[in-house]
C-alpha positions in Angstrom: 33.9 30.4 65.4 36.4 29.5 62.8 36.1 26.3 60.7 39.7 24.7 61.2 41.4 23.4 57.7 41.2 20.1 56.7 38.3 19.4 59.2 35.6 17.6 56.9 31.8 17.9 58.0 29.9 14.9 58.2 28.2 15.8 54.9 31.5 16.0 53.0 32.6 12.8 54.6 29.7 11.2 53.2 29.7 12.5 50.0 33.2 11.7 48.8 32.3 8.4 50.5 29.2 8.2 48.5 29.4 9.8 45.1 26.6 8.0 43.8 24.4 9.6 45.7 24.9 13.2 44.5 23.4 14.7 41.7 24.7 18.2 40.8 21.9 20.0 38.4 18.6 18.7 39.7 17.1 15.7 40.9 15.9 14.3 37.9 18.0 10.9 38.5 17.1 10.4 41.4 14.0 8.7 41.7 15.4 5.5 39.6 16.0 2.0 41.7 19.2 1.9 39.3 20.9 4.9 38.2 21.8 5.1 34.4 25.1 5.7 35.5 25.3 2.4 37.1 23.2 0.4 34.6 25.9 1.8 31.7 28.9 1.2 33.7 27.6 -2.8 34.3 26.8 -3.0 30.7 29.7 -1.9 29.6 27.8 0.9 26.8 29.7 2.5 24.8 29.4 6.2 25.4 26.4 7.2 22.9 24.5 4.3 23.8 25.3 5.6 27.2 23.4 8.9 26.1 20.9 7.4 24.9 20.2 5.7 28.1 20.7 8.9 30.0 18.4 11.1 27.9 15.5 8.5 28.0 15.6 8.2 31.8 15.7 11.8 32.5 13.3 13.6 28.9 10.0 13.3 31.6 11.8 15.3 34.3 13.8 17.6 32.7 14.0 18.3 28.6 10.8 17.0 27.5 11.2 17.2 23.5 14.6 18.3 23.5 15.9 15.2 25.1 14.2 12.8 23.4 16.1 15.0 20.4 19.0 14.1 22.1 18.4 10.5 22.2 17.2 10.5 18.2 20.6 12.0 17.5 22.8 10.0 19.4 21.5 6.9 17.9 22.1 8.5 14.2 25.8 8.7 15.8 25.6 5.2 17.0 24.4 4.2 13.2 27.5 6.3 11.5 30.0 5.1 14.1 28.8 1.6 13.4 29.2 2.2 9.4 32.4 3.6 9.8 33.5 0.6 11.8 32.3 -1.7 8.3 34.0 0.6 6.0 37.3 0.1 7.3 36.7 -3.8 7.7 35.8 -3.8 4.5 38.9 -1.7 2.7 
């Protein structure tokens, strides 16, 4: 039997309905009562702090060391975009 075009399967109805509820790459999200998608996106973070966030949730389930490497050097960005921001202020 032949799938017609354009027919959508419940599945795919519910997961562009529901993108939130995906996680392509593991599950390692998943567990959390508040995604750190969603906790960035209502905080307003700007995107490194937004790594940060990411890369603390997920080190135990995923990276281990190399995450929490992550986090270390996304905060040195955080720090140089900051300085950057105080040079210019201050020219």
């Amino acid at each position: 039997m032949q799938k017609q075009k354009g027919v959508m399967t419940s599945k795919d109805i519910f997961d562009k309905a529901f993108p939130q509820n995906k996680q392509i790459g593991g599950s390692h999200y998943r567990n959390f009562s508040i995604q750190p998608y969603e906790f960035i996106s209502k905080n307003d973070l700007s995107f490194f702090q937004g790594c940060v966030i990411k890369y603390v949730c997920r080190y135990k389930n995923k990276n281990g060391i190399q995450d929490l490497e992550k986090v270390i050097h996304y905060c040195e960005l955080e720090i140089k975009k900051l300085k950057d921001g105080k040079k210019i202020k201050s020219s």
